[in-house]
PyMOL CGO cylinders between C-alpha atoms (Angstrom):
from pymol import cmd
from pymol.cgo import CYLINDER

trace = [
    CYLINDER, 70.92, 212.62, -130.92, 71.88, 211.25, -127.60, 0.3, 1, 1, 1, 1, 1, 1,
    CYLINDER, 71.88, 211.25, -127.60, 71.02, 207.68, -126.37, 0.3, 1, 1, 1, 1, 1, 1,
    CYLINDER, 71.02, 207.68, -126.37, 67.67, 207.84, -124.20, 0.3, 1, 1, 1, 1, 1, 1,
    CYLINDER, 67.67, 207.84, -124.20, 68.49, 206.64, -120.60, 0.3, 1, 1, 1, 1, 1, 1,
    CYLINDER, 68.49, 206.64, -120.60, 66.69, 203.65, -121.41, 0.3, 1, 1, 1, 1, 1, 1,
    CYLINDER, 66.69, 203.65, -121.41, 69.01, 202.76, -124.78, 0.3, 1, 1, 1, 1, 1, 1,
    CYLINDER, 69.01, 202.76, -124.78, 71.93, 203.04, -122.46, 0.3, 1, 1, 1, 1, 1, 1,
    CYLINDER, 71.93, 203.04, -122.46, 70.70, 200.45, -119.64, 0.3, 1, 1, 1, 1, 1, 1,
    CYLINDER, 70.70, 200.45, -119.64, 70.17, 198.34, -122.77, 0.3, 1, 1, 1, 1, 1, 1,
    CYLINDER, 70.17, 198.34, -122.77, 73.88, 198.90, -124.48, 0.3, 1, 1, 1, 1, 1, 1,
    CYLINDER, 73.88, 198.90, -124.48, 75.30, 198.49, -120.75, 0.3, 1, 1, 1, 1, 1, 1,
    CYLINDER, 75.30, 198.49, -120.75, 73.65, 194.81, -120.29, 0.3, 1, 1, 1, 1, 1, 1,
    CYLINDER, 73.65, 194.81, -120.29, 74.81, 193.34, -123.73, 0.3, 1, 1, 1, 1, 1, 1,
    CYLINDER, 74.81, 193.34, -123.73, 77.92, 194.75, -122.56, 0.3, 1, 1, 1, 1, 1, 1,
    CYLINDER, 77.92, 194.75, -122.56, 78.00, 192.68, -119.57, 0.3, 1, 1, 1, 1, 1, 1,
    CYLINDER, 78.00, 192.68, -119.57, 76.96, 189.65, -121.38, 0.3, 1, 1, 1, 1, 1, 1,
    CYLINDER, 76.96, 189.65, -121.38, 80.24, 189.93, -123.62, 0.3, 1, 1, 1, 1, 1, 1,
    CYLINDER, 80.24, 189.93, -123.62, 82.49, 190.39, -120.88, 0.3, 1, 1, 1, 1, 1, 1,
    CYLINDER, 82.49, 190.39, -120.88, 80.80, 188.21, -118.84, 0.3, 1, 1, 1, 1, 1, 1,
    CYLINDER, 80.80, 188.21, -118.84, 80.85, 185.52, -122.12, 0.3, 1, 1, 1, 1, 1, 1,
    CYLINDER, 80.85, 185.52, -122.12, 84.44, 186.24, -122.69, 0.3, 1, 1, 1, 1, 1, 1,
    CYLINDER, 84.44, 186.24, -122.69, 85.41, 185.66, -119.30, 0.3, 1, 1, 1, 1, 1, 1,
    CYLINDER, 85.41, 185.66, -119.30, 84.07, 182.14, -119.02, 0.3, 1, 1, 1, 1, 1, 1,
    CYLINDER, 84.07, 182.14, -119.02, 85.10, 181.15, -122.56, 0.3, 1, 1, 1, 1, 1, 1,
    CYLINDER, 85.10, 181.15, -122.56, 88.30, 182.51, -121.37, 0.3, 1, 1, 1, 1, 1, 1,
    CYLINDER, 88.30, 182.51, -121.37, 88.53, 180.75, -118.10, 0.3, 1, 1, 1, 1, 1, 1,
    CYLINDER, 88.53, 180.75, -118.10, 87.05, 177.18, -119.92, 0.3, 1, 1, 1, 1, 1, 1,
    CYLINDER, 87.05, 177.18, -119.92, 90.46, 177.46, -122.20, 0.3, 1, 1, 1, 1, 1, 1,
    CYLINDER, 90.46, 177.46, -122.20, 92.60, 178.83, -120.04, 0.3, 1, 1, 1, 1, 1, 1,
    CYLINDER, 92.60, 178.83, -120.04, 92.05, 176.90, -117.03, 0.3, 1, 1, 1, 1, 1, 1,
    CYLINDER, 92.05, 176.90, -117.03, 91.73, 173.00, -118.67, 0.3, 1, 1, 1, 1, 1, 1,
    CYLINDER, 91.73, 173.00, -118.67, 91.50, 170.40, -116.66, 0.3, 1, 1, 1, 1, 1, 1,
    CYLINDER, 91.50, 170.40, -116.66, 95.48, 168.99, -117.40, 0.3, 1, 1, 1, 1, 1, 1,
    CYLINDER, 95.48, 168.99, -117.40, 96.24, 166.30, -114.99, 0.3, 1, 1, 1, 1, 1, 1,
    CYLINDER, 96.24, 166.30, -114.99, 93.56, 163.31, -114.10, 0.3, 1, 1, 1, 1, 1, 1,
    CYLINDER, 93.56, 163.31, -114.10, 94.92, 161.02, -111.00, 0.3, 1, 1, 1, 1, 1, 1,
    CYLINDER, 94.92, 161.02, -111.00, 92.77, 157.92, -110.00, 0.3, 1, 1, 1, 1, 1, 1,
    CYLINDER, 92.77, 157.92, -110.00, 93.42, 155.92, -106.51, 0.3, 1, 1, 1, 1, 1, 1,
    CYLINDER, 93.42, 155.92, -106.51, 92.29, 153.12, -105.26, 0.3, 1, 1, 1, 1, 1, 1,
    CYLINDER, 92.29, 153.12, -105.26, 90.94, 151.54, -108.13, 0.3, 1, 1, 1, 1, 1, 1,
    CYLINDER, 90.94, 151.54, -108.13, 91.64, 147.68, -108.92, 0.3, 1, 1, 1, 1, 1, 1,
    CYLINDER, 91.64, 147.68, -108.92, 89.35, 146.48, -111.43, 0.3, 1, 1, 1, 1, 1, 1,
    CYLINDER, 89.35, 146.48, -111.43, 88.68, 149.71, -113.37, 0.3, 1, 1, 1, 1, 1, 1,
    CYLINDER, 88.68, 149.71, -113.37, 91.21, 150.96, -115.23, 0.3, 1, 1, 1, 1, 1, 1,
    CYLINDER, 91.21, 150.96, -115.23, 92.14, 154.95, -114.74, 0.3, 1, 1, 1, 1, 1, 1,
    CYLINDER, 92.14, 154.95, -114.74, 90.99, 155.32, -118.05, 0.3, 1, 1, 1, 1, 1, 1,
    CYLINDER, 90.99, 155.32, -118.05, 87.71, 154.16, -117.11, 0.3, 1, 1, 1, 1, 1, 1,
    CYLINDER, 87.71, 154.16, -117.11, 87.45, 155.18, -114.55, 0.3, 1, 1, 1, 1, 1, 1,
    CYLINDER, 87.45, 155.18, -114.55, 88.10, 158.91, -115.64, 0.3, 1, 1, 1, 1, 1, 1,
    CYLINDER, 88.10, 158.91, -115.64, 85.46, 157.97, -118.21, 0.3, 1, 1, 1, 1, 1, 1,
    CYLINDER, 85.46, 157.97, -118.21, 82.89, 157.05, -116.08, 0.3, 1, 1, 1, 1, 1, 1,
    CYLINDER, 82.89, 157.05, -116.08, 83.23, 160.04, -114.13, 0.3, 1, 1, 1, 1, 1, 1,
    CYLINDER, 83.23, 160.04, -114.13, 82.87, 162.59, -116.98, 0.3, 1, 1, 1, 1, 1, 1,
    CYLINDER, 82.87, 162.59, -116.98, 86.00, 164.34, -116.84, 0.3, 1, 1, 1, 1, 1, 1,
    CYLINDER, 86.00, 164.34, -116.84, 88.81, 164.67, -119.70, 0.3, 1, 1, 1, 1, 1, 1,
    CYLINDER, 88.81, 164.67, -119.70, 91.32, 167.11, -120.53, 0.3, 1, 1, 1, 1, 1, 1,
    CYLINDER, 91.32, 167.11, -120.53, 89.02, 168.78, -122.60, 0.3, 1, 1, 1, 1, 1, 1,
    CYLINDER, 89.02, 168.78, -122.60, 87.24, 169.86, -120.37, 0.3, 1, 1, 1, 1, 1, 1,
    CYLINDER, 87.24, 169.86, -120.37, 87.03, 173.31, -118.56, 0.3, 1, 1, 1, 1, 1, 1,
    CYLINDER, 87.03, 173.31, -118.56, 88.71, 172.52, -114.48, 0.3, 1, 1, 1, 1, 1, 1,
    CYLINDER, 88.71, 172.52, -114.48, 87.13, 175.33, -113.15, 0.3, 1, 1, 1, 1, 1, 1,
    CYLINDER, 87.13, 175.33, -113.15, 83.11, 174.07, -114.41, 0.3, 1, 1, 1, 1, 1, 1,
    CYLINDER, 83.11, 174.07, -114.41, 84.00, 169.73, -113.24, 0.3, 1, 1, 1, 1, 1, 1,
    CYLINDER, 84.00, 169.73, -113.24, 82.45, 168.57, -110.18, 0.3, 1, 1, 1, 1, 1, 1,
    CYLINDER, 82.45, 168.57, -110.18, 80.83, 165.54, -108.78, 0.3, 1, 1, 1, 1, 1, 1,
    CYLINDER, 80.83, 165.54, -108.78, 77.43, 165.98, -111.01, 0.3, 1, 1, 1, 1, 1, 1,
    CYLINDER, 77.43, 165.98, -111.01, 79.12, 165.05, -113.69, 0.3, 1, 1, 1, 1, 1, 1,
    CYLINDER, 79.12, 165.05, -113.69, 79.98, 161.97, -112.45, 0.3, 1, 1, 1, 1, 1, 1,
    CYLINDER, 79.98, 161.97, -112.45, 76.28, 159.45, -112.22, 0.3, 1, 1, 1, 1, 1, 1,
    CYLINDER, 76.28, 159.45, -112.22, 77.78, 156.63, -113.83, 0.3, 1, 1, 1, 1, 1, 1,
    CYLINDER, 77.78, 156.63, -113.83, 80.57, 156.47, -111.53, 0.3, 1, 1, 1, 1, 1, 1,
    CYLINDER, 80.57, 156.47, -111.53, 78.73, 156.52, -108.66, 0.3, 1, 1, 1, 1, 1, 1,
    CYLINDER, 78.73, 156.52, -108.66, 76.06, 154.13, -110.14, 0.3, 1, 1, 1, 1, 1, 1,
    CYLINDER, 76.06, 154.13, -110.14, 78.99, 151.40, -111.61, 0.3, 1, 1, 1, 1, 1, 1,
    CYLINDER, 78.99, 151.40, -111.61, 78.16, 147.86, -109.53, 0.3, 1, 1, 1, 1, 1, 1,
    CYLINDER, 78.16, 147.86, -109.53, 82.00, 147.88, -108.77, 0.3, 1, 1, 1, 1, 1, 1,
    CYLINDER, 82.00, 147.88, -108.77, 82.53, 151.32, -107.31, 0.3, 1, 1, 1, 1, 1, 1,
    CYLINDER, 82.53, 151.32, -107.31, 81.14, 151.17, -103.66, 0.3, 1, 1, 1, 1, 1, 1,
    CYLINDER, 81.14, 151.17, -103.66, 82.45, 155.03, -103.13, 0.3, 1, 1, 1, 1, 1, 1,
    CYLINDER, 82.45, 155.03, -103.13, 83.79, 157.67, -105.21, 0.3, 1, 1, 1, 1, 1, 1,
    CYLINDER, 83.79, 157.67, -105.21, 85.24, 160.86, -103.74, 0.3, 1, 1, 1, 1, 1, 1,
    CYLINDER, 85.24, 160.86, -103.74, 86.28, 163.42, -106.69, 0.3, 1, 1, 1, 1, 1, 1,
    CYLINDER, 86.28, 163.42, -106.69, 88.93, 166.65, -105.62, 0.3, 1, 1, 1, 1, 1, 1,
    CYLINDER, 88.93, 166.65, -105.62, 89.98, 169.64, -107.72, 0.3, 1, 1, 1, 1, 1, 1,
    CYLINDER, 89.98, 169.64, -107.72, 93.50, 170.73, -106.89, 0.3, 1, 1, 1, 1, 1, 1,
    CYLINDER, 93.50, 170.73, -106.89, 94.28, 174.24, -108.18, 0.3, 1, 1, 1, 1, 1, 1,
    CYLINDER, 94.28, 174.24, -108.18, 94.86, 174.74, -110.69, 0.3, 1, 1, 1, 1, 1, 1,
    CYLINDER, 94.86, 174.74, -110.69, 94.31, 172.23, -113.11, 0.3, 1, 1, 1, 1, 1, 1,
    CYLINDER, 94.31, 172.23, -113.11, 94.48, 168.65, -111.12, 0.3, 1, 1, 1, 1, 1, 1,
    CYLINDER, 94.48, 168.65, -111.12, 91.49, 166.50, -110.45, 0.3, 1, 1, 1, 1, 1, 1,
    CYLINDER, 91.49, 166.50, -110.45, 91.87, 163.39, -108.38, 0.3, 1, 1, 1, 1, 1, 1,
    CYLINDER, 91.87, 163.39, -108.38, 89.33, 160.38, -108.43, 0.3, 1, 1, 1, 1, 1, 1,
    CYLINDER, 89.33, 160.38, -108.43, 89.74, 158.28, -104.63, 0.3, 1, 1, 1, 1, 1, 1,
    CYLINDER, 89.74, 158.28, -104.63, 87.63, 155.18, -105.27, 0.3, 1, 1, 1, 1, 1, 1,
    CYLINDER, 87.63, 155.18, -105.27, 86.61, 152.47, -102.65, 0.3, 1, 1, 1, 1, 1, 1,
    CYLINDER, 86.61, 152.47, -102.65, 85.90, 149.27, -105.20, 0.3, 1, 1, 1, 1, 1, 1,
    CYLINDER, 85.90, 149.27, -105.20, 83.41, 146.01, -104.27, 0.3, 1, 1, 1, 1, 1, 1,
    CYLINDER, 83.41, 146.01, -104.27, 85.11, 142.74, -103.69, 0.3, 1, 1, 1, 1, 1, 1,
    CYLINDER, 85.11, 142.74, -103.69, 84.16, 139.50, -104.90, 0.3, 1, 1, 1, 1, 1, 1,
    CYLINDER, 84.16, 139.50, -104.90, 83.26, 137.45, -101.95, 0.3, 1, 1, 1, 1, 1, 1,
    CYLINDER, 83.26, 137.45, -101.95, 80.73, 134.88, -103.17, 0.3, 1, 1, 1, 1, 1, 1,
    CYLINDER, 80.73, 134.88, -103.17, 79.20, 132.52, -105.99, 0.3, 1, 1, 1, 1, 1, 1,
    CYLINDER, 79.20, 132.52, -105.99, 75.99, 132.49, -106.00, 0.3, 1, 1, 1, 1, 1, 1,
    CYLINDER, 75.99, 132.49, -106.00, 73.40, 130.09, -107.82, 0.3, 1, 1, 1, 1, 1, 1,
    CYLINDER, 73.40, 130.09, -107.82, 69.87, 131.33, -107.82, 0.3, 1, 1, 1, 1, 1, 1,
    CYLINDER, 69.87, 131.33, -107.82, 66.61, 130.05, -109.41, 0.3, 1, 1, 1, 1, 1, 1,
    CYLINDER, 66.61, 130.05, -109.41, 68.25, 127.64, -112.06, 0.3, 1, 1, 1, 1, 1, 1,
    CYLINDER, 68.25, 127.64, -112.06, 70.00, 130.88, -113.63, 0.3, 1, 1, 1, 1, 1, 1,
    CYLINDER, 70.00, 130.88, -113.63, 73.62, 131.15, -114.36, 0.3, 1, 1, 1, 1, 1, 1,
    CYLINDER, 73.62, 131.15, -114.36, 76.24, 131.02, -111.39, 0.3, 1, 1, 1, 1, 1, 1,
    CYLINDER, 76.24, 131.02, -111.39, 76.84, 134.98, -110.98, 0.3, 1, 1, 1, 1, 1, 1,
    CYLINDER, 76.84, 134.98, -110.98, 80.09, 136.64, -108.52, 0.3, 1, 1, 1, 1, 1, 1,
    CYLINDER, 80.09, 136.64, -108.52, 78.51, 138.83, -106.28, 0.3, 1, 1, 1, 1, 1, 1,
    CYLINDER, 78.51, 138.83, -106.28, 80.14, 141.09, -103.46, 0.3, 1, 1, 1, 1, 1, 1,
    CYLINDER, 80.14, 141.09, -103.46, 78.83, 140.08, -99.85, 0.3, 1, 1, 1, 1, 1, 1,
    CYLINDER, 78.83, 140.08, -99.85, 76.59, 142.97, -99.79, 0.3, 1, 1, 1, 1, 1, 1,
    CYLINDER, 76.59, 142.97, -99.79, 74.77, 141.12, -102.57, 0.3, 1, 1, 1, 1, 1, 1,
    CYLINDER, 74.77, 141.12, -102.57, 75.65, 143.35, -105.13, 0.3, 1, 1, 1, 1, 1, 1,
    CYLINDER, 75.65, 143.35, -105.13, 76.03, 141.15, -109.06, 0.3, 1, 1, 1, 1, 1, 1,
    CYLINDER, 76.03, 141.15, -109.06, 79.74, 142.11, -110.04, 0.3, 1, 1, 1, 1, 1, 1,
    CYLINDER, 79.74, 142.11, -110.04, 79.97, 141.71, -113.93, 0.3, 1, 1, 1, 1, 1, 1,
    CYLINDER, 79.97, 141.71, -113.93, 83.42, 140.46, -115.07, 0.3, 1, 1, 1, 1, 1, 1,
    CYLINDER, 83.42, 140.46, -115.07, 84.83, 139.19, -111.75, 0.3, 1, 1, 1, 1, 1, 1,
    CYLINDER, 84.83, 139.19, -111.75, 86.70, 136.06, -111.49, 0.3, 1, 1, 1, 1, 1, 1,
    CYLINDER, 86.70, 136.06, -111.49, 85.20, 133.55, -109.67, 0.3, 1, 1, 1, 1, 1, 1,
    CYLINDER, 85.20, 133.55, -109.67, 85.77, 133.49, -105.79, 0.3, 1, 1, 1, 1, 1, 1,
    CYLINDER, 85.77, 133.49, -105.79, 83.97, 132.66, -102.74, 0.3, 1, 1, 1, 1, 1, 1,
    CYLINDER, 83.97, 132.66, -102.74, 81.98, 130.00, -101.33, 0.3, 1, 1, 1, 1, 1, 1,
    CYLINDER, 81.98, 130.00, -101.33, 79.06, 129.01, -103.22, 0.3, 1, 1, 1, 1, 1, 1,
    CYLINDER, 79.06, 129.01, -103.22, 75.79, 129.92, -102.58, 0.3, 1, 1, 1, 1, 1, 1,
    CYLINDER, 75.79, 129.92, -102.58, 73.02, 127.83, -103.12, 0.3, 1, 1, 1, 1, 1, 1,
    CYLINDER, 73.02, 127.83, -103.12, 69.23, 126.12, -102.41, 0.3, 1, 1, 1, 1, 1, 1,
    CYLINDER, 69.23, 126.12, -102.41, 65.57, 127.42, -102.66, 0.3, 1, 1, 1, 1, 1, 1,
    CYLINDER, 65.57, 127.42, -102.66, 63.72, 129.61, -101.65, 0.3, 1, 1, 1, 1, 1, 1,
    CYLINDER, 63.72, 129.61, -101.65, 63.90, 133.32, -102.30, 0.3, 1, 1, 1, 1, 1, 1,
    CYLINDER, 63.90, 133.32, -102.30, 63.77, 135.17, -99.18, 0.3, 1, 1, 1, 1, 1, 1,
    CYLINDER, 63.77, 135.17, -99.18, 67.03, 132.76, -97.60, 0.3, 1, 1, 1, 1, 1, 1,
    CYLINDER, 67.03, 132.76, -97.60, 69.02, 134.18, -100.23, 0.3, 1, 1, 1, 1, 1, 1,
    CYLINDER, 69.02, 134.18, -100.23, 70.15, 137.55, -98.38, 0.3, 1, 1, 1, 1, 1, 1,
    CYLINDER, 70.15, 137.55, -98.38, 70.22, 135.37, -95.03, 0.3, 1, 1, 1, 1, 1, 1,
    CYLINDER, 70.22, 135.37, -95.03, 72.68, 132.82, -96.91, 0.3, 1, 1, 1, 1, 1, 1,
    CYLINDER, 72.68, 132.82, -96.91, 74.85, 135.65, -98.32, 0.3, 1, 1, 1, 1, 1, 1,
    CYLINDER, 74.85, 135.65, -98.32, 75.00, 137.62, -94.83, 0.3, 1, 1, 1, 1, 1, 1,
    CYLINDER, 75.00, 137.62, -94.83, 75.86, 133.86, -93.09, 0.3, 1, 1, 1, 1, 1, 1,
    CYLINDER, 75.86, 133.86, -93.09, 78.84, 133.65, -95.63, 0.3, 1, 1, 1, 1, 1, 1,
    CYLINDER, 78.84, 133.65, -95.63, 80.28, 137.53, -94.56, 0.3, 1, 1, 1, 1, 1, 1,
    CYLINDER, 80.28, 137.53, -94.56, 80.08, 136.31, -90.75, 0.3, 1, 1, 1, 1, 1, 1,
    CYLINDER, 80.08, 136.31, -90.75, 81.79, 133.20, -91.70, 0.3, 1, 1, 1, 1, 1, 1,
    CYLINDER, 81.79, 133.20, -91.70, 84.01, 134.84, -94.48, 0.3, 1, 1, 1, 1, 1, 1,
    CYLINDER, 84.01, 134.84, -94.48, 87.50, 133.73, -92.23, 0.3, 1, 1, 1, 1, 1, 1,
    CYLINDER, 87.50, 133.73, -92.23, 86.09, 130.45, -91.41, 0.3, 1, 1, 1, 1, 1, 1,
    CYLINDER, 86.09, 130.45, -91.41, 87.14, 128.55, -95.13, 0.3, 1, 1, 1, 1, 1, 1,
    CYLINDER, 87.14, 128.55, -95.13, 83.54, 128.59, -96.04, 0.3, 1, 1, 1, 1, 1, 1,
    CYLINDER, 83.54, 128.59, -96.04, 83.30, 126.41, -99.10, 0.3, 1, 1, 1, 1, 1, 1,
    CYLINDER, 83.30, 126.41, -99.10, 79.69, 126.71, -99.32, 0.3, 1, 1, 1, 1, 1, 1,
    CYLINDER, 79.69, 126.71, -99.32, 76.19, 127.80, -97.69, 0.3, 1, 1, 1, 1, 1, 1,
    CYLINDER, 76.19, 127.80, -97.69, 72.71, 125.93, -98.41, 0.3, 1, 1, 1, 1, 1, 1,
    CYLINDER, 72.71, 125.93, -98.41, 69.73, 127.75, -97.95, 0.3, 1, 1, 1, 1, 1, 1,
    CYLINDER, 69.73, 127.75, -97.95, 65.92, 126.40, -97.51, 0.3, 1, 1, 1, 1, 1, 1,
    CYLINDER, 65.92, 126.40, -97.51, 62.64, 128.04, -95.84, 0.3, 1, 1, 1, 1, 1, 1,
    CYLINDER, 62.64, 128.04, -95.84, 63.78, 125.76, -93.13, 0.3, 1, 1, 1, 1, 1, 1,
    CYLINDER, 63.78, 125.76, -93.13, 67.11, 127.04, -92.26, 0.3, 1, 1, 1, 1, 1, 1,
    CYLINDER, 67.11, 127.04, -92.26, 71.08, 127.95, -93.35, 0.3, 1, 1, 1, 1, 1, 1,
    CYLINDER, 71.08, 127.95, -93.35, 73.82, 125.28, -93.55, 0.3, 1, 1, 1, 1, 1, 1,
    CYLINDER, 73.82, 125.28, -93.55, 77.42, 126.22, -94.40, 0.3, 1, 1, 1, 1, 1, 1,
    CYLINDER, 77.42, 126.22, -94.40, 80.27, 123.78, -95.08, 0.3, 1, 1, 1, 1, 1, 1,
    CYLINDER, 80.27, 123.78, -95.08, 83.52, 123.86, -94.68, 0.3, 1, 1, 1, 1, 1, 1,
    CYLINDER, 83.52, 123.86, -94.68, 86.17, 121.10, -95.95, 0.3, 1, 1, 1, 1, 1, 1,
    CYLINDER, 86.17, 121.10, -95.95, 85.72, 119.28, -92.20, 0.3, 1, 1, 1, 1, 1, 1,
    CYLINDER, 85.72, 119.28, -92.20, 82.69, 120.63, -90.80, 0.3, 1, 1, 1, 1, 1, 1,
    CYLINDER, 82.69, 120.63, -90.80, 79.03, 121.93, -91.10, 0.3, 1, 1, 1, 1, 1, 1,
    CYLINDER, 79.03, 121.93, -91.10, 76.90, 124.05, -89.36, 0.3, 1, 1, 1, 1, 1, 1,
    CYLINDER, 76.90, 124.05, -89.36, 73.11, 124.26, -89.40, 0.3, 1, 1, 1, 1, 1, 1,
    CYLINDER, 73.11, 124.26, -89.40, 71.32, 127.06, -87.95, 0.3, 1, 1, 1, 1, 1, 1,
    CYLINDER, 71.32, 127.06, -87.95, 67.81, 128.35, -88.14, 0.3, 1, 1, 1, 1, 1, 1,
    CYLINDER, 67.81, 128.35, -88.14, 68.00, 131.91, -88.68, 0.3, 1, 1, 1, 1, 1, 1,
    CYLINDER, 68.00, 131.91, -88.68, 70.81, 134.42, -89.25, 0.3, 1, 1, 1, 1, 1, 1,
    CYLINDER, 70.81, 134.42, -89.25, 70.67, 136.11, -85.78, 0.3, 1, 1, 1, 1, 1, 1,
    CYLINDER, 70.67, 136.11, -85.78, 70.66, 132.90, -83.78, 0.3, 1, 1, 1, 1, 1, 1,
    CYLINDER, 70.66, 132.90, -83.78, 73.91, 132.07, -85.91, 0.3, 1, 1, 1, 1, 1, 1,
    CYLINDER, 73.91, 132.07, -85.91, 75.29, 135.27, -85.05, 0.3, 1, 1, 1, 1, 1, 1,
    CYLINDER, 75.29, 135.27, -85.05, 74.26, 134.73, -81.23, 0.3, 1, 1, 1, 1, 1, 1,
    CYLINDER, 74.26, 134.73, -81.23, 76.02, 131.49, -81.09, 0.3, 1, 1, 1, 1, 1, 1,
    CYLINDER, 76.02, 131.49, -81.09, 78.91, 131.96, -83.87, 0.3, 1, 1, 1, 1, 1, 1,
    CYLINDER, 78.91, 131.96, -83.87, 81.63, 131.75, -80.49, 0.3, 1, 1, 1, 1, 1, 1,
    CYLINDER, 81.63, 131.75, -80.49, 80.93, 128.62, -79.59, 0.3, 1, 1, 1, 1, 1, 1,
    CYLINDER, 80.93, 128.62, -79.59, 80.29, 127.15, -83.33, 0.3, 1, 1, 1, 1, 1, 1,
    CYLINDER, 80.29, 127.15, -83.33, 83.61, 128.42, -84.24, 0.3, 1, 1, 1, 1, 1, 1,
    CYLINDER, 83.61, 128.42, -84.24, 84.91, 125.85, -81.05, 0.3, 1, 1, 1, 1, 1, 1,
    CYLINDER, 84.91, 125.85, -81.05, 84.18, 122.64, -83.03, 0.3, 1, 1, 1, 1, 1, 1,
    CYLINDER, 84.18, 122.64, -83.03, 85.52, 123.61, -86.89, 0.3, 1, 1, 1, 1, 1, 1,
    CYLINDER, 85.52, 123.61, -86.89, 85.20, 119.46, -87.22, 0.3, 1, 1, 1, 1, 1, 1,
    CYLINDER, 85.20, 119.46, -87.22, 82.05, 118.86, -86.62, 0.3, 1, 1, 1, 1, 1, 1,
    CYLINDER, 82.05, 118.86, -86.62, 77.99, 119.20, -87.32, 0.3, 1, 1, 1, 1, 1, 1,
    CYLINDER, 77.99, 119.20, -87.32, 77.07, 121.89, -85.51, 0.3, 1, 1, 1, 1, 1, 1,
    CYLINDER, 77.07, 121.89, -85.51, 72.85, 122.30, -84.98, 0.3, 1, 1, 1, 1, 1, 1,
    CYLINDER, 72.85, 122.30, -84.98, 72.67, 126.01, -83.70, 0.3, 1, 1, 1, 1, 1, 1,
    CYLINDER, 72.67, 126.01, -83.70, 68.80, 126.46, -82.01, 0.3, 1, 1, 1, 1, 1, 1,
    CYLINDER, 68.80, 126.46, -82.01, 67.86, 129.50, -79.95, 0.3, 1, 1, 1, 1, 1, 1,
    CYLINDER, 67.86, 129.50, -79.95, 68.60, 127.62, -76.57, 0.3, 1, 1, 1, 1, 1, 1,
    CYLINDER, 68.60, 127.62, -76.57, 72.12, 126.61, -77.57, 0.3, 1, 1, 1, 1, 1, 1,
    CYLINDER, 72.12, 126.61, -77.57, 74.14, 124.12, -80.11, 0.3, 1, 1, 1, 1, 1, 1,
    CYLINDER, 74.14, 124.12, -80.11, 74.63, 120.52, -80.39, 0.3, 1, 1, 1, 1, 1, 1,
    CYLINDER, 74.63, 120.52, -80.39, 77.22, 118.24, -82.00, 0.3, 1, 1, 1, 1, 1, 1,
    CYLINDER, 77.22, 118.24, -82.00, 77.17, 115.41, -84.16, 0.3, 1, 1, 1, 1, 1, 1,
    CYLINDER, 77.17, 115.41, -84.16, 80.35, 113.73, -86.84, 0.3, 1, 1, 1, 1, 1, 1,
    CYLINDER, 80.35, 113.73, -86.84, 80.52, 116.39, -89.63, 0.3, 1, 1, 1, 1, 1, 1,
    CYLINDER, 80.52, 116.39, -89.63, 78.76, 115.75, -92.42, 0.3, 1, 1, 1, 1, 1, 1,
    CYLINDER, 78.76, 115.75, -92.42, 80.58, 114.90, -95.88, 0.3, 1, 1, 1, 1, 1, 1,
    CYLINDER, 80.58, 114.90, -95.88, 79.66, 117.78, -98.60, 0.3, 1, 1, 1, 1, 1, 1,
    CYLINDER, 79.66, 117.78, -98.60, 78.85, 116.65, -101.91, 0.3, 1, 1, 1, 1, 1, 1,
]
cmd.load_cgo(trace, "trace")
């Protein structure tokens, strides 16, 4: 007896799920990712690095892509990750890493290296001017005052509720805000030995201040 129209739709569709089955298993073995390049990276290794962003040479080239690669993206280090496939077996990791640009002291924790977008930076040596005062919502002021001042030998940058002070090793400068800092940065950058009081009107002068 013949197979009913039906029975042969049927036998036709597992077919196509065995070719279709063999084909990818095919493709996953015959087309493995073989070569893993990483640029840009400082502070994570390539190994890392590759880790992070879900891709070894176990695994199928043609099937990687970026969704694979969350904690790489999410890492407090990696500011941008761009991921490539090159045919036919390459993939190439471009990463754009944070910088440590400042210490900062907050709330009577532990002195933590953050990058001046205010991003924590676990593992990074020391470097920056230090950050310091009270008050929590001068913090992001403080750390934006030490990225306009980041070529100025900034040693460190007080913070209050009543305004921003940053020292350098023979000068000061007190301001009340970020912007009017910004507004008057110029002319405060005119007197690197002095005590600079920036107000919205203008600045004034006075013999710098000794740090402690």
């Amino acid at each position: 007896m013949g197979l009913t129209r039906r029975s042969r739709a049927a036998v036709w569709s597992a077919l196509t799920l065995v070719l279709a089955g063999g084909t990818a298993t095919s493709l996953w073995f015959g087309l493995p990712v073989r070569s893993i390049e990483v640029r840009g990276n400082t502070f994570l290794s390539a190994q890392r690095t590759a880790e992070l962003a879900g891709v070894d040479k176990d695994f199928g080239w043609i099937y990687y892509g970026d969704w694979r690669a969350g904690a790489l993206h999410a890492h407090p280090w990696v500011r941008e990750a761009t991921i490539t496939r090159e045919w036919p077996d390459r993939v190439v990791i471009s990463l754009k890493e944070r910088k440590a640009g400042a210490r900062l002291v907050q709330n009577g924790r532990p002195e933590m290296v953050i990058d001046l977008d205010g991003t924590p930076l676990p593992g990074a040596a020391p470097a920056g001017p230090l950050i310091r005062g009270w008050g929590p919502r001068r913090v992001q002021d403080a750390i934006r005052v030490a990225a306009l001042l980041k070529g100025d030998k900034v040693q460190w940058v007080e913070y209050s509720p009543s305004g921003l002070t940053a020292h350098t090793a023979t000068g000061s400068v007190w301001a009340g805000s970020f912007d009017t800092l910004r507004q008057y940065v110029a002319a405060v950058r005119q007197y690197p030995d002095k005590h600079v009081y920036v107000y919205p009107w203008g600045v004034t002068l006075a013999d710098a201040v000794p740090g402690p």
